[in-house]
C-alpha positions as CSV (number, residue, x, y, z in Angstrom):
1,X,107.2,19.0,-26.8
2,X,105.2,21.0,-28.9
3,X,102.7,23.8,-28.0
4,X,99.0,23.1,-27.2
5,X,98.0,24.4,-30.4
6,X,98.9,21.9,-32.3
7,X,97.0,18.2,-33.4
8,X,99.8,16.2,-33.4
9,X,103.2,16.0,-31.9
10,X,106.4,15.4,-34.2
11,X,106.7,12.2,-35.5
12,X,110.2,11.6,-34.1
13,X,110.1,12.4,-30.8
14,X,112.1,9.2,-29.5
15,X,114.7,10.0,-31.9
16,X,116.9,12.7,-31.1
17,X,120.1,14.0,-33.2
18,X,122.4,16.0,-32.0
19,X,122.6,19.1,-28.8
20,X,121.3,22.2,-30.2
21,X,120.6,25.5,-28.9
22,X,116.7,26.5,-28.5
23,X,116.6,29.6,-28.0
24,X,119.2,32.7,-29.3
25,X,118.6,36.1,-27.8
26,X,118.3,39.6,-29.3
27,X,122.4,40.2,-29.4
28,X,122.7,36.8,-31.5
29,X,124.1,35.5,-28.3
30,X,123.2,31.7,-27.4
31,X,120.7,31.0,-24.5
32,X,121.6,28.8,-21.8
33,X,118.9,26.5,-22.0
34,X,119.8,23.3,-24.6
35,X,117.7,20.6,-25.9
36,X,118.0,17.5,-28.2
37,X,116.8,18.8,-31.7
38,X,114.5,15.1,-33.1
39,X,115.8,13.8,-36.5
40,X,113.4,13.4,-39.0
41,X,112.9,9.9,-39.8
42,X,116.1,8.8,-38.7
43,X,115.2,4.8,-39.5
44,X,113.6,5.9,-43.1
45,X,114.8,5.7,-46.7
46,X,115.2,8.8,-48.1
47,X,111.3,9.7,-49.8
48,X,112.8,11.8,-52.4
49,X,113.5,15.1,-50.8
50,X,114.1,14.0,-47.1
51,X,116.8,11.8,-47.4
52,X,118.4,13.0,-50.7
53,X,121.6,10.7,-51.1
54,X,125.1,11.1,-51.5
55,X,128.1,12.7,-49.6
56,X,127.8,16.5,-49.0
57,X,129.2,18.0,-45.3
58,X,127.4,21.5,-44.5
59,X,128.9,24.2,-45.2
60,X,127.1,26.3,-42.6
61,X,128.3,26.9,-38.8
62,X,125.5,25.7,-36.4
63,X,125.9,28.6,-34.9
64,X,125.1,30.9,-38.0
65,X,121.9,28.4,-38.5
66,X,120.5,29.4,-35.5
67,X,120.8,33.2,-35.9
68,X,119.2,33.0,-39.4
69,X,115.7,34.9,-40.1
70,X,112.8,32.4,-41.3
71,X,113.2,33.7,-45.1
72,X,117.0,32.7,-45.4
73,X,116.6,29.6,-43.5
74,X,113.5,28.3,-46.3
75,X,115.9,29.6,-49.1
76,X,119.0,28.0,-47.6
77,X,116.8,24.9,-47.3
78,X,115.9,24.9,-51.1
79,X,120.0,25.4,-52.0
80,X,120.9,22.4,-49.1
81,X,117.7,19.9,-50.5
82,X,119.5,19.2,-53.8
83,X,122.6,18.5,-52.8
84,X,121.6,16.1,-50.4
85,X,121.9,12.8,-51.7
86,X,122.8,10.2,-49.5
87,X,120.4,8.0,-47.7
88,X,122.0,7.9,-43.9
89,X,122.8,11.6,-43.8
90,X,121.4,13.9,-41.2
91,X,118.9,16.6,-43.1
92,X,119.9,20.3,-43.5
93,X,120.2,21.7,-40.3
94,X,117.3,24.3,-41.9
95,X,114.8,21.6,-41.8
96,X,115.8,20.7,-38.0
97,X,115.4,25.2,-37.3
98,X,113.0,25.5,-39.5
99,X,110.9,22.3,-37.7
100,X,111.8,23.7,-34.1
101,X,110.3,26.8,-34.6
102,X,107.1,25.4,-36.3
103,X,106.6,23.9,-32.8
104,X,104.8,27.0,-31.7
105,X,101.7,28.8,-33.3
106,X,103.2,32.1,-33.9
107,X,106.3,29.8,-35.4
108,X,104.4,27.8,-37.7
109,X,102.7,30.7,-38.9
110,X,106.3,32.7,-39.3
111,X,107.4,29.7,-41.4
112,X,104.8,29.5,-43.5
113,X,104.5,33.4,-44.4
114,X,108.2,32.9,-45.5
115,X,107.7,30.5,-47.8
116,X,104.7,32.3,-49.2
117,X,107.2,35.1,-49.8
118,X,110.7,33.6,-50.4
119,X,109.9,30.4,-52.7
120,X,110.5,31.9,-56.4
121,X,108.5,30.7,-59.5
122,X,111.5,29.2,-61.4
123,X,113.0,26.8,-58.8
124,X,111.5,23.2,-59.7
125,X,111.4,22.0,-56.1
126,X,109.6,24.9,-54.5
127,X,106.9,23.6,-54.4
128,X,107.9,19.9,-53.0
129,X,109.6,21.8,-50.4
130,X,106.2,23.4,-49.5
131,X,105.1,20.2,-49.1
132,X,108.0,18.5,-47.4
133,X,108.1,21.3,-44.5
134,X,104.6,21.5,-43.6
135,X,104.6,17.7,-43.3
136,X,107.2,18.0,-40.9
137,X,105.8,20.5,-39.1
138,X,103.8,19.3,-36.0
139,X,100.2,20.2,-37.5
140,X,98.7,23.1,-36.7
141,X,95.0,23.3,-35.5
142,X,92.1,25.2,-37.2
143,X,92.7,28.1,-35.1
144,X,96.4,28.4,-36.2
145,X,95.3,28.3,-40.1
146,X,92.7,30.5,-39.2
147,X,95.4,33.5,-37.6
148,X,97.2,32.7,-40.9
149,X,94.1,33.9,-42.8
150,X,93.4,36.9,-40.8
151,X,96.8,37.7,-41.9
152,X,97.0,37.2,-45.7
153,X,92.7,37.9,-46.2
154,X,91.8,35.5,-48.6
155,X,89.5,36.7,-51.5
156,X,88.3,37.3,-54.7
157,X,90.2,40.6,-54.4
158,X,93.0,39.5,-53.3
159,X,93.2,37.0,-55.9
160,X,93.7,39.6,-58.5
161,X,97.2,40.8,-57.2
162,X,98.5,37.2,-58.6
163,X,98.4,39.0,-61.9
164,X,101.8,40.7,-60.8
165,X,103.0,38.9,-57.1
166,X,102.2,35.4,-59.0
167,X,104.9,33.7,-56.8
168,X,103.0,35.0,-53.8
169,X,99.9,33.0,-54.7
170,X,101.5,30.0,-56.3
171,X,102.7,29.4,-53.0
172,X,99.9,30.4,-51.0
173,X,97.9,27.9,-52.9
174,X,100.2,25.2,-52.5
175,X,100.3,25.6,-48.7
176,X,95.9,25.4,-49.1
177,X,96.0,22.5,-50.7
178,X,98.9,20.3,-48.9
179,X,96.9,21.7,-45.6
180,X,93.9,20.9,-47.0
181,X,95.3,17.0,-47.4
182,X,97.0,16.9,-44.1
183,X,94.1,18.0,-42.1
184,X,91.0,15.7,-43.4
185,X,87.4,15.5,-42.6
186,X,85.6,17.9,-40.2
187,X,88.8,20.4,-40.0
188,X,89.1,20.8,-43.6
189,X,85.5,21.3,-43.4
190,X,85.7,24.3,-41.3
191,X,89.0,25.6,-43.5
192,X,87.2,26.0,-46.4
193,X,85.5,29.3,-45.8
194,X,83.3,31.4,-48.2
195,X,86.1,33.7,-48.9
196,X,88.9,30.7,-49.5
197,X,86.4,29.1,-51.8
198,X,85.8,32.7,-53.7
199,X,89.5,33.3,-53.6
200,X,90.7,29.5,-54.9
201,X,88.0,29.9,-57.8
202,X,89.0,33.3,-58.9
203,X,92.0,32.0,-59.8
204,X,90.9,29.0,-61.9
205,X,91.1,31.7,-64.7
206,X,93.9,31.5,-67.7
207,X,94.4,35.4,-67.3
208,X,96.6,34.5,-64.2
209,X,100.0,32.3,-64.2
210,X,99.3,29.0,-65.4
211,X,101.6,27.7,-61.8
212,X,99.0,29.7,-59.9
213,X,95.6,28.4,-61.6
214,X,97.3,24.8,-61.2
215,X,98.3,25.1,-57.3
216,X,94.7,26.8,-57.1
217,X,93.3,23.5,-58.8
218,X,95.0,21.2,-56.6
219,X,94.0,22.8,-53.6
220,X,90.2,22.7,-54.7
221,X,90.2,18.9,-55.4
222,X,92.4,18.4,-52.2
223,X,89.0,20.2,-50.2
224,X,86.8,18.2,-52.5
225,X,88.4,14.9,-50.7
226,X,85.7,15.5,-48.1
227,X,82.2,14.7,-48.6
228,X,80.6,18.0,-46.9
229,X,83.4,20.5,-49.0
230,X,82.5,18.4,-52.2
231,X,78.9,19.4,-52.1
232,X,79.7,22.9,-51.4
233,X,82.5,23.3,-54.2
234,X,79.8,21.7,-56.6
235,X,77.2,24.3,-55.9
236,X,80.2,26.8,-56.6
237,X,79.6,26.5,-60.7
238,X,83.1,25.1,-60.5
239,X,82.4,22.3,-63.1
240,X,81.8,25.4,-65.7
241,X,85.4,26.8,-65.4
242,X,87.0,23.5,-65.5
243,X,85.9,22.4,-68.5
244,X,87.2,25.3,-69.8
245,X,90.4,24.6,-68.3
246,X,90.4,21.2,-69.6
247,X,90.7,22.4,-72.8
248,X,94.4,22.8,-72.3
249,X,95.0,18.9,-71.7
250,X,96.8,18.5,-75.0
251,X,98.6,22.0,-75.1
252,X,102.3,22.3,-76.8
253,X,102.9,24.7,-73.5
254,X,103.7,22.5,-70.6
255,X,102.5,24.5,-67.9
256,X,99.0,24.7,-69.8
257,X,99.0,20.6,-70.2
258,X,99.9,20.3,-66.4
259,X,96.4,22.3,-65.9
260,X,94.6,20.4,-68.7
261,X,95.6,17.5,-66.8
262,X,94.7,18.0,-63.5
263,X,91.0,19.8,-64.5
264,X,89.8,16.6,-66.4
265,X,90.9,14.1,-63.6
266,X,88.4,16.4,-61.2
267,X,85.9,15.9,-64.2
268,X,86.2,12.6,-64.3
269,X,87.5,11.7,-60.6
270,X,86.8,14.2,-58.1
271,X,83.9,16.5,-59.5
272,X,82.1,14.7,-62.4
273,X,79.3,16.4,-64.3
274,X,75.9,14.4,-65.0
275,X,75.4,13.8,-68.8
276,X,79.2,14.7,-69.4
277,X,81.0,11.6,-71.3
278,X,83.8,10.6,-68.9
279,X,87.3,10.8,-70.9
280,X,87.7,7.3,-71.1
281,X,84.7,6.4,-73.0
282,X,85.5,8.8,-75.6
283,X,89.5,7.4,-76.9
284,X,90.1,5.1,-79.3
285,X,92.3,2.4,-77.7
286,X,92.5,0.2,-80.5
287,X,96.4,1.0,-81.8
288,X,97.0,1.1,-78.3
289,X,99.1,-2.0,-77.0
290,X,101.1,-0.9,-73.7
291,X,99.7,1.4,-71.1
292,X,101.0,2.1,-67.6
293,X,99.5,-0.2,-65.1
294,X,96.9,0.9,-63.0
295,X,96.6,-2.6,-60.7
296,X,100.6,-1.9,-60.3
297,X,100.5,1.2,-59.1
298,X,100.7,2.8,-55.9
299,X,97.9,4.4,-54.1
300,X,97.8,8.4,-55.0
301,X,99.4,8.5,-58.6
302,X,96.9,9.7,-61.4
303,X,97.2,8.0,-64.8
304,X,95.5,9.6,-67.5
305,X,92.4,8.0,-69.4
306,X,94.8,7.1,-72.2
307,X,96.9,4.9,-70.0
308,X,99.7,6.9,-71.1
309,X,100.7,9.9,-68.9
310,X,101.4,10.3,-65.1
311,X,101.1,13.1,-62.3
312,X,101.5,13.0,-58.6
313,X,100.1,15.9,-56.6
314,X,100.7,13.9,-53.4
315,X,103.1,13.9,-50.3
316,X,104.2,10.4,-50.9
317,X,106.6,9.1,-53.6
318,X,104.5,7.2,-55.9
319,X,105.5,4.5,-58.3
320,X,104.0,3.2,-61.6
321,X,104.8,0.1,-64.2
322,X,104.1,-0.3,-67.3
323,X,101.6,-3.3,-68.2
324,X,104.6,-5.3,-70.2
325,X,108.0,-6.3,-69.6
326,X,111.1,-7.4,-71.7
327,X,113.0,-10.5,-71.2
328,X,115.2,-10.7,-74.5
329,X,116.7,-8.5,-77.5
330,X,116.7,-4.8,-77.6
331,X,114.1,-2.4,-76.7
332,X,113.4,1.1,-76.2
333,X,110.6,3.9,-75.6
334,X,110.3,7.8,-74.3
335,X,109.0,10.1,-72.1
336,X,108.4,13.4,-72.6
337,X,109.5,15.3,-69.2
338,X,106.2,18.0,-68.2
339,X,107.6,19.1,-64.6
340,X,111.7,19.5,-64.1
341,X,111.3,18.2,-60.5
342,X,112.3,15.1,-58.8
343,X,111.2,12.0,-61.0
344,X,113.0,8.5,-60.9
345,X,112.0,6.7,-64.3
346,X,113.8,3.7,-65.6
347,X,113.4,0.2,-65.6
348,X,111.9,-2.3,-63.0
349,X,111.2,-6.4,-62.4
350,X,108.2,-6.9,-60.6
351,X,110.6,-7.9,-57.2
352,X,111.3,-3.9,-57.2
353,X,108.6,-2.9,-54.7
354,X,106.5,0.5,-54.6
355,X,106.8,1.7,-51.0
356,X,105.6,5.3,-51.0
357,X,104.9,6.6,-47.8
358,X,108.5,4.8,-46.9
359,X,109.8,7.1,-50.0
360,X,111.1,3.5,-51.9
361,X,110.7,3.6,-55.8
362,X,112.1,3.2,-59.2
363,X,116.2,2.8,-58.5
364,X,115.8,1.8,-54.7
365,X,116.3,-1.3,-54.6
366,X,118.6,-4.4,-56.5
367,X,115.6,-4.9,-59.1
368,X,115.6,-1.3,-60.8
369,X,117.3,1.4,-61.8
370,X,116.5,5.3,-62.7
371,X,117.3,7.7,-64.1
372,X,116.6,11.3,-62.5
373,X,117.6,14.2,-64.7
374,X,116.5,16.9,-62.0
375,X,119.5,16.6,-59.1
376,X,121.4,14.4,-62.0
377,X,122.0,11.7,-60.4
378,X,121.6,7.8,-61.2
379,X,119.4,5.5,-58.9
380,X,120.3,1.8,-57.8
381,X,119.5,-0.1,-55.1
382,X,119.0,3.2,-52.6
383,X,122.6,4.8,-54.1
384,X,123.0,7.0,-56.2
385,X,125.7,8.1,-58.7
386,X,126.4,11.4,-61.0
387,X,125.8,12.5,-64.2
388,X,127.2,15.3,-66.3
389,X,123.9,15.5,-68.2
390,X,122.0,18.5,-67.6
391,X,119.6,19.2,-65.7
392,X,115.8,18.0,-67.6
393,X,113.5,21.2,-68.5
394,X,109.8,20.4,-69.2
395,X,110.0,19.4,-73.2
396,X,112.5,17.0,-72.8
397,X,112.3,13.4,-74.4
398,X,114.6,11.1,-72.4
399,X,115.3,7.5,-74.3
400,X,115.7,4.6,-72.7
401,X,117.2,1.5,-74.3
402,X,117.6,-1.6,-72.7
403,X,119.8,-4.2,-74.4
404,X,119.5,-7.7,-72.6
405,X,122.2,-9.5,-74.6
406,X,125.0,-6.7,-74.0
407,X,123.5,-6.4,-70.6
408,X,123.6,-2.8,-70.5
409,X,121.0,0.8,-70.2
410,X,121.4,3.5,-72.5
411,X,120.0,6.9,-71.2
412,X,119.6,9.8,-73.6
413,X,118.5,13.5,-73.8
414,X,116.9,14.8,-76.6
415,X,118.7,12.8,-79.1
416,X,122.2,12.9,-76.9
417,X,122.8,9.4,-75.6
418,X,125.3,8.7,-72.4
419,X,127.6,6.3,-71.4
420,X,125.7,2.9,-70.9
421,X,125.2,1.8,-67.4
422,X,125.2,-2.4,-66.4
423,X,124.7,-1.8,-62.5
424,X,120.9,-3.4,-62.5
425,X,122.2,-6.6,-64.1
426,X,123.9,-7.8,-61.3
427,X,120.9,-8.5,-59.7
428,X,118.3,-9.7,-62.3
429,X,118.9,-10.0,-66.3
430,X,114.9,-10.5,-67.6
431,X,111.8,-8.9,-66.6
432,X,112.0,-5.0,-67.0
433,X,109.0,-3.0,-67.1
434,X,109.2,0.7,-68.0
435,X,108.6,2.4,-64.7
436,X,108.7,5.8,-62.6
437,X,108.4,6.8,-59.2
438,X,107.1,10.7,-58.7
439,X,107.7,13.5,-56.3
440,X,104.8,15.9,-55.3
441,X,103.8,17.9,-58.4
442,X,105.9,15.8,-61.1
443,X,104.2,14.8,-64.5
444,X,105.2,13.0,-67.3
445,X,104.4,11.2,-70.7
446,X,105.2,8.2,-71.9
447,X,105.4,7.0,-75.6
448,X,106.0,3.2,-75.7
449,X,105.8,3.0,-79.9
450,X,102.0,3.3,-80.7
451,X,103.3,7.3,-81.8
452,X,106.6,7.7,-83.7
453,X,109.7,8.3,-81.6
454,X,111.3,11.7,-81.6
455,X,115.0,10.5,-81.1
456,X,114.9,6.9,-82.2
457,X,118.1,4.9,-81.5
458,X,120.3,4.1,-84.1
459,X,120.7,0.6,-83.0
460,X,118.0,-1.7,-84.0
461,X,115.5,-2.3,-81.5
462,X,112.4,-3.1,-81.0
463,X,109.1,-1.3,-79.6
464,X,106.5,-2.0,-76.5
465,X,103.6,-1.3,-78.8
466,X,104.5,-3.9,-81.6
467,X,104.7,-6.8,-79.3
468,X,102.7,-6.4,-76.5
469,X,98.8,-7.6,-76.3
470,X,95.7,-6.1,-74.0
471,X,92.5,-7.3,-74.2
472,X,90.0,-4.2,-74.3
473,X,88.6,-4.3,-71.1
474,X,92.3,-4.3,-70.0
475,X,92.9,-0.7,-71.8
476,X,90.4,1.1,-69.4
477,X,91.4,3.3,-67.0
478,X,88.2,3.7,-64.7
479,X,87.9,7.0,-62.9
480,X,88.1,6.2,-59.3
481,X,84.1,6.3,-58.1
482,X,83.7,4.0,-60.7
483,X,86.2,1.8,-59.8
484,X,85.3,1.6,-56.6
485,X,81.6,0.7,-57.6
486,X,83.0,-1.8,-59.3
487,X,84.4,-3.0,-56.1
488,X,81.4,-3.0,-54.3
489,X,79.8,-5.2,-56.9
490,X,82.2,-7.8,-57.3
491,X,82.0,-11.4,-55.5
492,X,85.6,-12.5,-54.5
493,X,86.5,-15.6,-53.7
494,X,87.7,-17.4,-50.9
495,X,91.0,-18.1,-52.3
496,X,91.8,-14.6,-53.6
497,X,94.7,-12.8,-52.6
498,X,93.7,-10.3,-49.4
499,X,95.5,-7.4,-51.1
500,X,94.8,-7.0,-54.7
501,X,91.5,-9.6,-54.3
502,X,92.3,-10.1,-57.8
503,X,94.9,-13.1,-58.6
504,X,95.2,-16.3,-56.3
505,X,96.5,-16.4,-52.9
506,X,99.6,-19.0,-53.8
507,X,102.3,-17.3,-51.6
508,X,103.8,-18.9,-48.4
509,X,105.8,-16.3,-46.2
510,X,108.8,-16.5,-44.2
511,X,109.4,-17.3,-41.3
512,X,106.0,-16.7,-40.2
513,X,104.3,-19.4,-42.7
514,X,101.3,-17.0,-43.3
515,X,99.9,-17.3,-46.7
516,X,96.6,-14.9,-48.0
517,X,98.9,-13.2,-50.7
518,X,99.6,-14.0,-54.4
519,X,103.0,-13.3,-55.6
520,X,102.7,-10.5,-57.1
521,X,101.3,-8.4,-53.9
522,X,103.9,-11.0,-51.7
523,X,107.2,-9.8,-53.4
524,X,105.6,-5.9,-52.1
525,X,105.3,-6.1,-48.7
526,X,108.3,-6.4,-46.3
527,X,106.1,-7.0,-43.2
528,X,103.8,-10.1,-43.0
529,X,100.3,-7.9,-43.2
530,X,98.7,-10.6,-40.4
531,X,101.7,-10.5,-37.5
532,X,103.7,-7.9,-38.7
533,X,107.1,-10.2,-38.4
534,X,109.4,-9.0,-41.2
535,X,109.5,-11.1,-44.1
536,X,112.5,-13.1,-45.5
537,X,111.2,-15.4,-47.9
538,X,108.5,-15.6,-50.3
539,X,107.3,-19.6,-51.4
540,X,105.2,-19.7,-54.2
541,X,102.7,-22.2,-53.6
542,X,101.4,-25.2,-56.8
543,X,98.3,-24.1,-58.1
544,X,97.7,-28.2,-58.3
545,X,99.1,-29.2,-54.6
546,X,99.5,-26.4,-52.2
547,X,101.9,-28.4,-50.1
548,X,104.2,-28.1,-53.2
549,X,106.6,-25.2,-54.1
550,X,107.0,-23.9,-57.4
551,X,109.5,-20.9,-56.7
552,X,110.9,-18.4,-53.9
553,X,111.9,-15.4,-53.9
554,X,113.7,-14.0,-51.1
């Protein structure tokens, strides 16, 4: 399956779904030849677009699928994607067309030149579908990418029609960058032409839509992710027009912040300058009590140097904590929303685990639950529920109270406060961190009481800030080089856990009786890392007498 001009075949091909025709001919009339059409992760929780959850029966003939141009079958998909909400449901039979006729080299570069043209600025998970398709899509080689840029003619002067086609280049800019990811090392390498890199840094200018000089950011530090591109986007005087851009990091304007944001984590993460002060070294942490945790956190999320806000411009769904929990009384904080996309943020023990590239977070399993204002829905463990709250828009402050004694989550919008939901408690009653888990391109911020609430509860309550306690060197949030340099440096015991070679290994698992794990890493995996038997027990070993158990967790 799958034509020679493709790296990789699809990922599913032992899975097949159900018999659909391949071909149609030019009266609309089904061919004769029929083939079984591969589901797309058909063993998988949903990953936040995938698998969206809930009961929804298509409204759209198989037949009439199959005789659908590419542009109504990518716009169709973006209708079908957020109505999907149900974890064991097949996906829109768009994905299934649109991932047949990607098979090909002429097909994948059909389906991509209709989402370049079809995808419009205002919908909020245009951009995730982007992503979502050309992941799904067997990938395509340098030779494929290439015919796609003969086609469009990437360069600084085509970079100036985004002044009025800016959905055109928004998307074309996406596309770079999630190709850029997919297709590491040496091919990205060879993708990166003079006239990409002219036409990617033309737009890093705030003359154009602020979607367009974001997407044209990402896909930059997405190139920069190899060692050769690095050098040559250095030399490109890049560094110059980002500090500009970094200017916006605090803007009132969203859409600004989200490019503030992402040009001073290349400063400090991905293109730092010599002699520049790295963010971090410049904040005041001192009123600062309760960041989000970055050794709880899963691989690809950025946290800001402040501890406080959170993007994901990754393929994954990726998953943060906060660095304190709640185990009595009454307690709330905020977040102010930056991206109306798909977000799950709520309230999590640490047994809630982070499994990203499995698309598991926040809400997905018996030990959280989330709330997710863009398809409106409530998250617990993998199931979802309605809400007639609108949809979030970037600006919006969503509460969230916890009260432990009443046993119960208060949601709000703005000041408006829902129904209280108790699902969560059936499971666990102590323990809650704030937490979120993030589709591609989502950002938010979070204010855990060091800055005045804007819709404070009219209950009493307490706040993070006033009770928690981090030691300084806890309240740093290293750019990534220099984390791993600290890495490099450090000595780690013997007895260390093998994961986070921070805390000790003092976790038994079962059935296999492996140990090498703390807890805290134990209660994340669901395969033993050393035989790959699925877990069904976790012992936590005594500090004093290892033959002796202190607790388990199942």
């Amino acid at each position: 399956m799958g034509n020679s001009c493709f790296g990789k075949r699809r990922r599913t091909d032992h899975a097949y779904g159900p018999q659909v025709p391949q071909n149609v001919n030019s009266r609309g009339e089904e061919a004769q030849l029929w083939s079984p059409v591969p589901r797309l992760y058909p063993d998988r929780p949903h990953n936040g677009i995938v698998m969206l959850r809930g009961s929804h029966m298509f409204t759209c003939d198989m037949n009439y699928i199959w005789n659908m141009d590419v542009e109504s079958l990518v716009l169709l998909t973006l209708k079908e994607i957020r109505r999907l909400v149900d974890n064991n449901q097949e996906p829109p039979l768009s994905i299934i067309r649109l991932n047949e006729i990607g098979e090909s080299e002429s097909g994948w570069v059909q389906v991509v030149q209709a989402m370049i043209s079809t995808i419009p600025m205002d919908d909020p998970l245009g951009p995730a579908v982007i992503a979502l398709l050309l992941d799904e899509c067997p990938l395509p080689t340098v030779e494929t990418v290439e015919k796609l840029y003969d086609i469009l003619k990437p360069s600084a002067e085509l970079a100036q029609e985004a002044l009025h086609l800016p959905a055109k280049h928004r998307n074309f800019t996406c596309i770079l960058g999630c190709v850029a990811g997919i297709l590491a090392g040496l091919k990205s390498v060879e993708l990166l032409k003079d006239s990409v890199l002219e036409y990617l840094l033309t737009l890093l200018d705030p003359k154009f839509a602020q979607e367009v000089v974001l997407f044209a950011l990402v896909a930059l530090e997405k190139f920069a992710q190899t060692g050769e591109n690095k050098a040559t986007i250095r030399k490109s005087g890049i560094q110059e027009k980002l500090m500009e851009l970094e200017k916006y990091q605090d803007s009132s304007l969203t859409k600004f912040r989200e490019v503030g944001f992402c040009a001073q984590w290349c400063l400090d993460n991905t293109l730092p300058i010599d002699g520049r002060t790295l963010t971090f070294e410049g904040l005041s942490m001192e009123k600062c009590n309760v960041i989000l945790n970055d050794h709880d956190v899963s691989e690809y999320l950025k946290i800001s140097a402040d501890g406080l806000e959170a993007r994901s411009d990754a393929l994954s769904f990726e998953s943060v904590r906060s660095t304190f929990c709640v185990d009595e009384g009454t307690w709330y904080y905020e977040v102010l929303v930056l991206t109306d996309g798909v977000m799950q943020i709520g309230w999590a023990t640490k047994q809630s685990k982070f499994l990203n590239h499995e698309g598991v977070g926040i809400g997905d399993d018996e030990y959280s639950f989330s709330y997710d204002g863009c398809r409106q829905l409530y998250w617990y463990n993998a199931k979802s529920r309605p809400h007639d709250h609108p949809q979030w828009k970037p600006g919006d402050i969503i509460g969230f109270l916890i009260d432990l004694e009443k046993k119960q989550m208060v949601f709000s919008r703005n000041g408006i406060s829902f129904p209280p939901v108790n699902d969560v408690f059936q499971s666990v009653c102590s323990g809650f961190f704030a937490a979120a888990s993030f589709m591609s391109f989502q950002q938010c911020r979070f204010n855990f009481g060091m800055t005045p609430f804007k819709f404070p509860p009219k209950v009493p309550f307490k706040k993070f800030n006033d009770y928690a306690f981090l030691p300084p060197e806890k309240k740093i949030i290293l750019p990534r080089f220099q984390k791993m340099k600290l890495l490099s440096s450090m000595s780690i015991s013997e007895s260390s856990c093998s994961i986070c070679c921070d805390m000790d290994a003092n976790a038994k698992l079962v059935p296999c009786n492996h140990g090498g794990l703390c807890m805290d890493c134990a209660v994340q995996v669901e395969q033993c890392p050393l035989c790959r038997v699925k877990i069904s027990k976790r012992i936590q070993l005594s500090p004093a007498d290892p033959g002796l158990y202190q607790d388990e967790i199942g």
